[in-house]
C-alpha positions as CSV (number, residue, x, y, z in Angstrom):
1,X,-92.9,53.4,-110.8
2,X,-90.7,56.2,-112.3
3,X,-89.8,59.4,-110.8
4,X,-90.7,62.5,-113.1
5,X,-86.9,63.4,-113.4
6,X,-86.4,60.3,-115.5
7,X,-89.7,60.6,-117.5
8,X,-88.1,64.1,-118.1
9,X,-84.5,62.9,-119.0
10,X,-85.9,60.8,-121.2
11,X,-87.9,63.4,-123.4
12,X,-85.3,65.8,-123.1
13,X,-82.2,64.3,-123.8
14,X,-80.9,63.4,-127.0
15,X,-80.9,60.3,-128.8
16,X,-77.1,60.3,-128.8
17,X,-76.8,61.1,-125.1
18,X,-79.6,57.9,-124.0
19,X,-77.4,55.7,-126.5
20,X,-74.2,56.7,-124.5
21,X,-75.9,56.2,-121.2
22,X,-77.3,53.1,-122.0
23,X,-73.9,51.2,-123.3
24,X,-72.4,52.8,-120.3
25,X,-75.0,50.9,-118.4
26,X,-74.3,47.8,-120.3
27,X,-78.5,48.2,-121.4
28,X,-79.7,49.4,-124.6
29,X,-81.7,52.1,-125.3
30,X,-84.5,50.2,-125.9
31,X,-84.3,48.7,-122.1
32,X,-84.6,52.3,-121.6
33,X,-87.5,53.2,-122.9
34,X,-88.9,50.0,-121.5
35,X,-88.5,51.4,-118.1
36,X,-89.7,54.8,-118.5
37,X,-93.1,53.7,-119.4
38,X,-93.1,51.3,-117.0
39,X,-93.1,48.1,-119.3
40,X,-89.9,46.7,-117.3
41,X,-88.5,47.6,-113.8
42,X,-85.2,48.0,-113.6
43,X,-83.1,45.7,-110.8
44,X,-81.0,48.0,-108.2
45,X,-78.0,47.0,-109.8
46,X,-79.1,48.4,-113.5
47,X,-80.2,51.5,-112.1
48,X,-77.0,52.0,-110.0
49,X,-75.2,51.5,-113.3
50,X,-77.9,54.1,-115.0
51,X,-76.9,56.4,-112.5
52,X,-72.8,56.2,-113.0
53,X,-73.4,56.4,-117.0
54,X,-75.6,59.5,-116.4
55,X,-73.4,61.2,-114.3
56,X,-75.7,61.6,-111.9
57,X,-78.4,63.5,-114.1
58,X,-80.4,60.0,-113.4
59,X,-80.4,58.8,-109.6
60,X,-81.0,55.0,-108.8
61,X,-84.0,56.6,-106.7
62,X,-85.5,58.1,-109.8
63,X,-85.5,54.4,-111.4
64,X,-86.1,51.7,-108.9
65,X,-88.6,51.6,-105.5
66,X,-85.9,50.0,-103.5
67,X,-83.3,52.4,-104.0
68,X,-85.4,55.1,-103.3
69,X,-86.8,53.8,-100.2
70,X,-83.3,52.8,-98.7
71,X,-82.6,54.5,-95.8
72,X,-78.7,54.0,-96.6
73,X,-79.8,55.9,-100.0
74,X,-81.5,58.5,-98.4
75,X,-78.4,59.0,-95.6
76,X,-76.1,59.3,-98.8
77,X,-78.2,61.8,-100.6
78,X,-78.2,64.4,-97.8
């Protein structure tokens, strides 16, 4: 499941910005969209890779379970 911060990036950012994101993630927009409604779940590597094209405005947490319940994740994020 999704955190609410990417549900929100998703609705609120621009088509532009999620194409630039998503080539940046080596993804596609579509793959995208796929994840925020839950169709696909993104691999820890993808949403590592989400996270670097978003600057940060996405975290890995806010797009895959593992991530967000690694404790080296969590020590990082402090």
């Amino acid at each position: 499941m999704v955190s609410i911060n990417f549900k929100r990036w998703m609705k609120f950012t621009s088509p532009e910005k999620r194409r630039a994101v998503a080539k940046g993630a080596d993804t596609s927009p579509a793959q995208l969209h796929h994840l925020v409604t839950g169709y696909r779940k993104a691999s820890s590597d993808l949403a590592a890779r989400i996270e670097a094209a978003s600057n940060g405005e996405v975290t890995r947490a806010d797009i895959n379970e593992t991530c967000r319940s690694c404790k080296y994740f969590k020590e990082c994020n402090k």
